[in-house]
TORFIMAR-962105 format. One record per residue: residue in one letter; x, y, z of N, C-alpha, C in turn. Coordinates in steps of 0.02 Angstrom, whole numbers, plus 32768, in hexadecimal, padded with zeros to 4 digits. Atoms other than C-alpha are relative to their C-alpha. Layout:
N
AXYZXYZXYZ
...
//
This chain:
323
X803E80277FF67BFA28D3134D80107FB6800A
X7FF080417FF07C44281F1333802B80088044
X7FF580287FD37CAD283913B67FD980158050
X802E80147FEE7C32285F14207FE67FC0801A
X802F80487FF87BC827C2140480377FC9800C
X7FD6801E7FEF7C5A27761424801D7FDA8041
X80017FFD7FB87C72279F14C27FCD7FFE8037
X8062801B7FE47BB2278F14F380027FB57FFE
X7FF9805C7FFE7BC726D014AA802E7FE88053
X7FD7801A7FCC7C6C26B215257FCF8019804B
X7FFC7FF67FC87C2726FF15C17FB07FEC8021
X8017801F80067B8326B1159380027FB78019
X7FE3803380037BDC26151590801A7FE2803B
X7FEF801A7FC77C342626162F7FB280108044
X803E7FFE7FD67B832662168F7FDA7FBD7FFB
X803380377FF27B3225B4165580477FC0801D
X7FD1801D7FD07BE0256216A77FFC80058046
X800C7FF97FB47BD525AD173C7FC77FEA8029
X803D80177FE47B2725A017477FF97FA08018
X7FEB80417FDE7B4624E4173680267FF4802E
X7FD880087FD37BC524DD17957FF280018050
X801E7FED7FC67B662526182A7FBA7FDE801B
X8029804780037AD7249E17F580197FD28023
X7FEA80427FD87B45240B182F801A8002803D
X7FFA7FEF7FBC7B88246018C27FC27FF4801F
X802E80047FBD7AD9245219187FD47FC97FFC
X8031803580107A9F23A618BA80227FD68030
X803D7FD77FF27A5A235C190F7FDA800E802F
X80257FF47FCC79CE2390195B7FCC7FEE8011
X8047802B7FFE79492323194E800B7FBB7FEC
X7FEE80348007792A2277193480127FFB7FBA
X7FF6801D80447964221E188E7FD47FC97FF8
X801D8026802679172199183580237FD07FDD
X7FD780257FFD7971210518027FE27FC47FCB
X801B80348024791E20A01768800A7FCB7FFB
X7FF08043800179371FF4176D7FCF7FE17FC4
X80488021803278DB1FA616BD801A7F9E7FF6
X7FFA80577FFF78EF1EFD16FB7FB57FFB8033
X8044801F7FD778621E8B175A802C80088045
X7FC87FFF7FC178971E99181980077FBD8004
X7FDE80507FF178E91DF61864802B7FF27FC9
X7FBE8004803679691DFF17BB8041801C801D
X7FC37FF37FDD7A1A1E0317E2800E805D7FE1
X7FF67FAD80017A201EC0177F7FCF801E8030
X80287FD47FE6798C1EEA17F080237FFD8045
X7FDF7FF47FC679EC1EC6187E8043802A801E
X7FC17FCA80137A961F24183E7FDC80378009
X802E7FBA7FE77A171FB1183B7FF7802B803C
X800B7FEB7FBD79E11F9E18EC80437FFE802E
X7FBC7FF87FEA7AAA1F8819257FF880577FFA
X7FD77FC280257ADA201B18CD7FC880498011
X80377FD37FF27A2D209518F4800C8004804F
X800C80047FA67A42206C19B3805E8022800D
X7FBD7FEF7FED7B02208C19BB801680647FD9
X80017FB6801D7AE9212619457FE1804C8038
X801B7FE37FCE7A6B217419B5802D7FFC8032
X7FDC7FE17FD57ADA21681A3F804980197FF6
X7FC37FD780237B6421B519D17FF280487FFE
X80227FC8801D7AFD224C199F7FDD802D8036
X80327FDD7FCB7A9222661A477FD27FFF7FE6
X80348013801179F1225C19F87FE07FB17FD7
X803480428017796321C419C680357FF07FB3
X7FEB802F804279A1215C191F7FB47FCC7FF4
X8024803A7FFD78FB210418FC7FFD7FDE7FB2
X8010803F801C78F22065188F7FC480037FD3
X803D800D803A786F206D17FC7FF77FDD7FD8
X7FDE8044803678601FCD17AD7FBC80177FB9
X801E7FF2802C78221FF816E980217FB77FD3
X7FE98033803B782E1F3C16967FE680057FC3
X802A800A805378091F2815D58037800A7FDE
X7FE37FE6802C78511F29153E80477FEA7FFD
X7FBA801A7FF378F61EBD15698029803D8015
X7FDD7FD67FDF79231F5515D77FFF803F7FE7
X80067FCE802278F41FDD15677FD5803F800D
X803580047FE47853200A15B5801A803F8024
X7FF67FD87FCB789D20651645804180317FF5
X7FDC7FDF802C792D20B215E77FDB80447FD8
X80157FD2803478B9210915627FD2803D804B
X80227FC67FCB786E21611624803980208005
X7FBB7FE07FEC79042197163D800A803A7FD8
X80057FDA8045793721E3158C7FC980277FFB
X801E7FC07FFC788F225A15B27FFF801B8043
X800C7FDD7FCC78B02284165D803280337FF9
X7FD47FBE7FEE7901232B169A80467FF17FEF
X7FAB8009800379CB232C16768001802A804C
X7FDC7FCB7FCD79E0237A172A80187FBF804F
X7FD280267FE27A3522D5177C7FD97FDA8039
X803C801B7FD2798D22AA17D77FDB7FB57FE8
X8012803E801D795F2211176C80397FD47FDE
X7FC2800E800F79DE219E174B7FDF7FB67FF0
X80318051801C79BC20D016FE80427FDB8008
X7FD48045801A7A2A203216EF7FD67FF57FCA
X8022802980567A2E1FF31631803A7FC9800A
X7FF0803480047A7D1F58161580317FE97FB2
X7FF2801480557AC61F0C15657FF380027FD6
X80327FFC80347A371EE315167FDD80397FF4
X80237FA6800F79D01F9D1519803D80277FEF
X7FC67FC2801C7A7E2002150980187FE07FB2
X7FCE7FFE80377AEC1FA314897FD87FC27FC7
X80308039803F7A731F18142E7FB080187FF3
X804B7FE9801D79BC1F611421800980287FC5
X80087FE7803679DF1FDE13AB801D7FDD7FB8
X7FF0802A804C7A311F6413217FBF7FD47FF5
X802F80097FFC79921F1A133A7FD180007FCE
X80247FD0801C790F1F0712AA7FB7802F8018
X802F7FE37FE8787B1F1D131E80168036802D
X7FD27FC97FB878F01FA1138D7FC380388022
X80177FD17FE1789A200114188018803F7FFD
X7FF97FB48025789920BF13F0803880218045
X7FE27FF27FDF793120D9146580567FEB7FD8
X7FD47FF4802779D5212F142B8038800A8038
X7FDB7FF27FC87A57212314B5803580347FF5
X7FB37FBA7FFE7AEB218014777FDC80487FF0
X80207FBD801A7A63220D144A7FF8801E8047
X80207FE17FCA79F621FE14E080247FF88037
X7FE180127FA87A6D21C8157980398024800E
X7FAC80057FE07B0521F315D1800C7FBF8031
X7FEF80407FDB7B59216B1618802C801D8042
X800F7FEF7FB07B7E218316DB80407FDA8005
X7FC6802F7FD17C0820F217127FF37FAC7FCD
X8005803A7FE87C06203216E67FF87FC78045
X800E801A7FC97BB81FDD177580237FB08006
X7FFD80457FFE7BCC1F17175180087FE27FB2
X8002802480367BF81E7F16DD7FD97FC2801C
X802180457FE97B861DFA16D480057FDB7FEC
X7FE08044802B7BD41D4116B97FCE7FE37FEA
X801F8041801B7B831CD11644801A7FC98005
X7FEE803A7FF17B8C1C1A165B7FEE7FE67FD1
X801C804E80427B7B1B8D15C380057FD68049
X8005804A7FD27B431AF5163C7FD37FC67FC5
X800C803D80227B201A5015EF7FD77FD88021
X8021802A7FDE7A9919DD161980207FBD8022
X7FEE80337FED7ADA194216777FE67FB57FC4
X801D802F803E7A7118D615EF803280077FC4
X7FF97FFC80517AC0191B156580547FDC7FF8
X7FC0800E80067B8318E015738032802B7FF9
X7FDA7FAC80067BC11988156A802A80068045
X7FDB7FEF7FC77C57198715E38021803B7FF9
X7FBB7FC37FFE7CDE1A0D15B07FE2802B7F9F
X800A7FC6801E7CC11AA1154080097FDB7FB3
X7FEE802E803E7D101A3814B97FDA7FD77FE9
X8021803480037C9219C114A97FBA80167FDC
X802E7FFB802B7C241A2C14577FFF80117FA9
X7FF1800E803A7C6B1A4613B07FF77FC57FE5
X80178041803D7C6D1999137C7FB57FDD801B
X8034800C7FF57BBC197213CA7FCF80267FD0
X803D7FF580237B7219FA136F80107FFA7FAC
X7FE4802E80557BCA19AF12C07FDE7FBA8011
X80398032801B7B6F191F12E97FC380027FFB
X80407FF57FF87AD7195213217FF480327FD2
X7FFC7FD380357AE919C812747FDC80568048
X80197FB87FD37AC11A6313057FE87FD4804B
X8002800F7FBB7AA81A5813B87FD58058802B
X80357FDE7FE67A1C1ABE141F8022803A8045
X7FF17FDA7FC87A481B3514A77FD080298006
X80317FC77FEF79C41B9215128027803F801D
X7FD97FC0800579D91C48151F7FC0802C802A
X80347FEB7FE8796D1CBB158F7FCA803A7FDB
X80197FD6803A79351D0514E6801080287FCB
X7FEC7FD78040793D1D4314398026803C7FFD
X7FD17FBE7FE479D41DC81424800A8015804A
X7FD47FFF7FB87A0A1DB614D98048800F7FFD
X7FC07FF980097AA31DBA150A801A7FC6800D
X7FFD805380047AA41CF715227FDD7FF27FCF
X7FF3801180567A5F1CE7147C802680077FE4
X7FC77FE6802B7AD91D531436805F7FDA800F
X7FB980097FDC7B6F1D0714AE7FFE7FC37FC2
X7FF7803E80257B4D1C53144A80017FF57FB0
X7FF57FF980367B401C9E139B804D80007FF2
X7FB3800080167BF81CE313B580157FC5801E
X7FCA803D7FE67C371C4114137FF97FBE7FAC
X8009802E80257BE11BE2138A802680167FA9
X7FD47FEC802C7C3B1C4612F480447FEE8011
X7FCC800F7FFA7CD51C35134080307FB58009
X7FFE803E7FDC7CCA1B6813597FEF7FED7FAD
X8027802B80427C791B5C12A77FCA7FE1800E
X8031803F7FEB7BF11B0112F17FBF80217FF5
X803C7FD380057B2E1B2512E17FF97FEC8039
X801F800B7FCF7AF41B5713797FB0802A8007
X8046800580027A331B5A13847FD1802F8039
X80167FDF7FAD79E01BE914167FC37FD57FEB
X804D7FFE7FE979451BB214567FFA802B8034
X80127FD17FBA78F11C4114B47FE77FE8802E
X80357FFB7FC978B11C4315537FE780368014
X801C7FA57FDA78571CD715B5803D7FF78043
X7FD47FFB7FEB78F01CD31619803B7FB38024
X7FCC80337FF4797E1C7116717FE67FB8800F
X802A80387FD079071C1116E880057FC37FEA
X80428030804B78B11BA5165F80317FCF7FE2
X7FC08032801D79551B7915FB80137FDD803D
X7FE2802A7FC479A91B3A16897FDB7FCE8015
X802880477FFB79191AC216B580067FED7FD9
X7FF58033803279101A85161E80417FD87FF7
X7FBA80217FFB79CE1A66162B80007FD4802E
X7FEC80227FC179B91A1516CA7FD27FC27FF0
X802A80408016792A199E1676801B7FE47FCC
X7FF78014803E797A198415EC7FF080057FD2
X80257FF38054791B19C91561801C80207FDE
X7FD07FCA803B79A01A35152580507FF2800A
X7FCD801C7FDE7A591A0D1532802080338008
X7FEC7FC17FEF7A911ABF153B7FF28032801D
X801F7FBB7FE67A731B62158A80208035801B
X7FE37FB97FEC7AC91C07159E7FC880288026
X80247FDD7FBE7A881C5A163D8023802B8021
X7FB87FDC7FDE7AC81CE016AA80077FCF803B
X7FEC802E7FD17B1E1C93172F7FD680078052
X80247FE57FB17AB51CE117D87FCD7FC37FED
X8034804080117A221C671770801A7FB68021
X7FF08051800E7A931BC91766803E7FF48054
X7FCE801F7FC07B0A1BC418037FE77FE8802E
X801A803C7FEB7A971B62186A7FF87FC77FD4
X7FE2803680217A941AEC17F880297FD47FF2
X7FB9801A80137B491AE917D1800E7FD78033
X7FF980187FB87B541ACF188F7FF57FBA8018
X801880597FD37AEF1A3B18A07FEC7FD97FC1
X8006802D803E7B1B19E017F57FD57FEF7FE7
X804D800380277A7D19F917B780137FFE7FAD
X7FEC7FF4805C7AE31A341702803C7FFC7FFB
X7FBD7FEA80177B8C1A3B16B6801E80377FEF
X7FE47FC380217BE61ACE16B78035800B7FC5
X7FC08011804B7C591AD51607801E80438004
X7FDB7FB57FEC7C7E1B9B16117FFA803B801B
X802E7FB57FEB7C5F1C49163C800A80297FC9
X7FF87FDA80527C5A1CC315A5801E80498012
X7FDF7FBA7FEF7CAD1D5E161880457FED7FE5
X7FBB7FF4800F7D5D1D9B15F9802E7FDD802B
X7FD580117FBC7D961D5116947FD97FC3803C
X8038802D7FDC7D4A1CBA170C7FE780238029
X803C7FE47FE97CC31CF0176E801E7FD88068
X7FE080047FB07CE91D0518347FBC7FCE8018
X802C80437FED7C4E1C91185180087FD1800D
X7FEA805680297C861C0917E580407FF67FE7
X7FA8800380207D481C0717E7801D7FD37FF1
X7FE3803E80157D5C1B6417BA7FEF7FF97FC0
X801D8005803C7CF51B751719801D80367FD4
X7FDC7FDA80347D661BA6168A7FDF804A7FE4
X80297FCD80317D3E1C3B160E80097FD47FC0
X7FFB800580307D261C20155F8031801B7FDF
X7FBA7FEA801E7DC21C85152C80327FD6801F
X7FBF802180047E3E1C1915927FF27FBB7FE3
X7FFF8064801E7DFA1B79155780017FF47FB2
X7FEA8000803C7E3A1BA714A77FF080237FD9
X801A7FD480367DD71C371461801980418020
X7FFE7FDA7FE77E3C1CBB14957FEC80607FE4
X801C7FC980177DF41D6F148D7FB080008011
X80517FF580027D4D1D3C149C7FE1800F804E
X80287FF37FC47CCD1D8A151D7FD580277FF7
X80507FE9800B7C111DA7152F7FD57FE7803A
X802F801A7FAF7BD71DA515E07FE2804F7FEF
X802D7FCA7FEB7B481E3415F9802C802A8037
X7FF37FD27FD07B6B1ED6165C7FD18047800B
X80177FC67FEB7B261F7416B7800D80248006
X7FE77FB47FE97B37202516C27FD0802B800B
X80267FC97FE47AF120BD16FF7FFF80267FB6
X80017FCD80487AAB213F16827FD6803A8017
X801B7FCB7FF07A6821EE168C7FDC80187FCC
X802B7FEC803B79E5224B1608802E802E7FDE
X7FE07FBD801E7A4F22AE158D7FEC8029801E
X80007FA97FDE7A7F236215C3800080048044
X7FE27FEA7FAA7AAD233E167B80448020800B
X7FC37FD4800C7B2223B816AA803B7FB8800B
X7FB1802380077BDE2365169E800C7FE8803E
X7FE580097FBE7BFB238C174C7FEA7FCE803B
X803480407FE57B672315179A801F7FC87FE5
X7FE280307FF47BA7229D1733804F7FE3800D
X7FBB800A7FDB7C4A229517707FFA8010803D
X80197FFA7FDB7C0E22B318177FEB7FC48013
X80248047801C7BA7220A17F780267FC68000
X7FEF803C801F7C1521A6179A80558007803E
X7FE27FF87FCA7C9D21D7182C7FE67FCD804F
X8025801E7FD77C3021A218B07FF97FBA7FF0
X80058052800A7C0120F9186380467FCE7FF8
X7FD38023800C7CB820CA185380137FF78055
X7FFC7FFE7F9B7CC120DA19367FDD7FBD7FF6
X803E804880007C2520741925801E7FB57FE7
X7FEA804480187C6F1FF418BB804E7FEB8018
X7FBC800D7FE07D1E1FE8191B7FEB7FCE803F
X8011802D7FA47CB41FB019D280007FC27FEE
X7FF9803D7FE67CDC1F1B1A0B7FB17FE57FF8
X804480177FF67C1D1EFB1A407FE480107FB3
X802B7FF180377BE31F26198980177FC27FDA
X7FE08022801E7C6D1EB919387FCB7FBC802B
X801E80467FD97C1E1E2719BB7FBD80007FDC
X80598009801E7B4F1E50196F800D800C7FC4
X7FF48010803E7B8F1E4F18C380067FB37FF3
X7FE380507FF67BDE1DA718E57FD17FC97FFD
X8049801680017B351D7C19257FE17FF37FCA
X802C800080347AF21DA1188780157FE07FD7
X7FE68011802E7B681D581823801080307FC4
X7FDB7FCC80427BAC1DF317D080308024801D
X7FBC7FD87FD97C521E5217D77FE080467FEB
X7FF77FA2801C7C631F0A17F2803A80107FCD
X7FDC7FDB80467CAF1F6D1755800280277FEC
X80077FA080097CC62009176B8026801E7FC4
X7FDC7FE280357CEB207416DA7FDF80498006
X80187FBE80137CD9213716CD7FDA800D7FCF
X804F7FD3802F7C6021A1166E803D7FF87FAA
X7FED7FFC80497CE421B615D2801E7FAC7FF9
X7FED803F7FF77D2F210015FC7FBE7FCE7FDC
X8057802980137C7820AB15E67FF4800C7FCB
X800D800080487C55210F1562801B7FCD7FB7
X7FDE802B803A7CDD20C114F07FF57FC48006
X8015805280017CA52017153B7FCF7FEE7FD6
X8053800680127BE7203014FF80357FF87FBA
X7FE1800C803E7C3D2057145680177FDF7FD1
X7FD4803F80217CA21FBD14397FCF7FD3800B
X8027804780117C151F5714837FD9800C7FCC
X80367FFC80177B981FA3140C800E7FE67FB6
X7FF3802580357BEF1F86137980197FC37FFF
X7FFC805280027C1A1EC3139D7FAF7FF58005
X8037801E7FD57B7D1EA513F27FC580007F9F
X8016800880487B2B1EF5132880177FE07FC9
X7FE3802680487BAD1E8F12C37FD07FAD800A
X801D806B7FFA7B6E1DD913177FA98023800B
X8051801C80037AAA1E1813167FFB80037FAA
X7FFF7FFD80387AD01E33125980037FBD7FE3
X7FE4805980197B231D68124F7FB97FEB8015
X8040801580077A761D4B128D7FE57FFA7FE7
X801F7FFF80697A1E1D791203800E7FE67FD7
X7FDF801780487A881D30118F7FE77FB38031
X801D803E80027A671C8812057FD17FFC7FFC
X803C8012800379B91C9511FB7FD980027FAB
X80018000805779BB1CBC1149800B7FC47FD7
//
């Protein structure tokens, strides 16, 4: 009798293989769907429309663009996490909705390592510290002992638990210094104010601030990626200019609804690494001011991982500064 059921389990087992298997052979066959939970005209909404337009003509069928904003990117994520697992709905999440909302105390009811599969790494997005021209803030250095005099020093941030809030908590632990967010409702806002002078700081992504940089409207002091930013290659990082290790620029990836077969996403996350090799993609990234960063489906994973637990140790030092 057990062995039997034994052998019902295995051949069980290989009938819902095959059956998959014979799933991704004919995906797909209809259009997809392509969540974007950003506002359009944002540099992720435009990674979106790169990557949806070059996909579709990877795949042979439509890729359309669904912009679901809210929720610092969460919004259009938690559609996702109830749509079908059958490789037909697919989202960009970002930093903040994958690896910082859920440490969160108000956290949106979205569980990524439950509800997602992760697809590829699409992009990294550089942050910039720029300095107001008012403020005297020339070189990266110059803000440690400014904000010892000024007992703390202000930096706008495009909002509470960002990932430019969060970038200036860890720069500001690691400097000793208090550094102060002021939110904005996004990059825009800070950056004027930087450029008027009402704030002498501001971590922004860089697609926001490189007109600016351009036409010395601000001071650029660093970038907070791992590596300088193909934009702005003259503008140091924050790890070579003496903090080495450190890096907290924003990034994107593809994600699928738990329970897509294996083979789609590797299928997927295959495909998006072509995509992110072209020449012409590398050039409208550039545009945007973001690099491509491709990482595989088990590759990514372990990325999300390591960011999620940094990204929850410094929203924790939060607390304790606001405490």
């Amino acid at each position: 009798m057990k062995k039997n059921i034994c052998v019902n389990i295995i051949l069980g087992t290989a009938c819902l293989a095959a059956a998959a298997g014979a799933f991704a052979q004919t995906y797909p066959d209809k259009p997809i769907t392509l969540i974007a939970p950003f506002a359009p005209g944002a540099s992720a909404d435009g990674v979106a429309r790169v990557v949806a337009r070059e996909l579709s003509q990877a795949v042979g069928k439509p890729v359309v663009v669904e912009n679901r904003a809210g929720a610092g990117g969460t919004t259009g994520l938690i559609a996702l996490a109830h749509a079908a697992p059958d490789g037909y709905t697919l989202a960009i999440g970002a930093t903040g909705a994958i690896s910082v909302n859920q440490h969160l105390p108000d956290a949106a009811p979205l569980d990524p390592k439950k509800q997602l599969v992760p697809i590829a790494k699409l992009a990294d997005i550089p942050l910039v510290l720029v300095a107001s021209q008012k403020s005297g803030l020339k070189t990266l250095g110059d803000v440690g002992p400014a904000s010892v005099k000024e007992k703390g020093i202000n930096y706008g941030t495009s909002g509470q638990f960002t990932s430019h809030h969060l970038a200036g908590v860890l720069y500001g632990s690691l400097i000793n210094a208090t550094m102060v967010a002021v939110p904005y409702r996004g990059s825009a806002p800070a950056l004027t104010d930087v450029m008027a002078g009402q704030i002498p700081l501001a971590i922004v992504d860089l697609t926001s601030a490189i007109g600016a940089i351009k036409g010395g409207k601000v001071t650029p002091l660093a970038v907070t990626s791992a590596k300088r930013a193909t934009a702005a290659p003259d503008v140091p990082t924050i790890a070579e200019s003496g903090h080495a290790g450190y890096a907290a620029g924003g990034w994107l990836g593809l994600f699928a609804p738990a329970g897509t077969p294996p083979a789609i996403v590797e299928s997927l996350s295959a495909r998006v690494k072509s995509i992110l090799a072209s020449p012409k993609v590398v050039s409208e990234f550039g545009t945007l001011a973001v690099e491509p960063a491709y990482l595989n489906a088990a590759d990514f994973s372990t990325f999300i991982d390591l960011e999620t637990t940094k990204w929850g140790a410094v929203v924790k030092q939060v607390g304790t500064i606001q405490r």
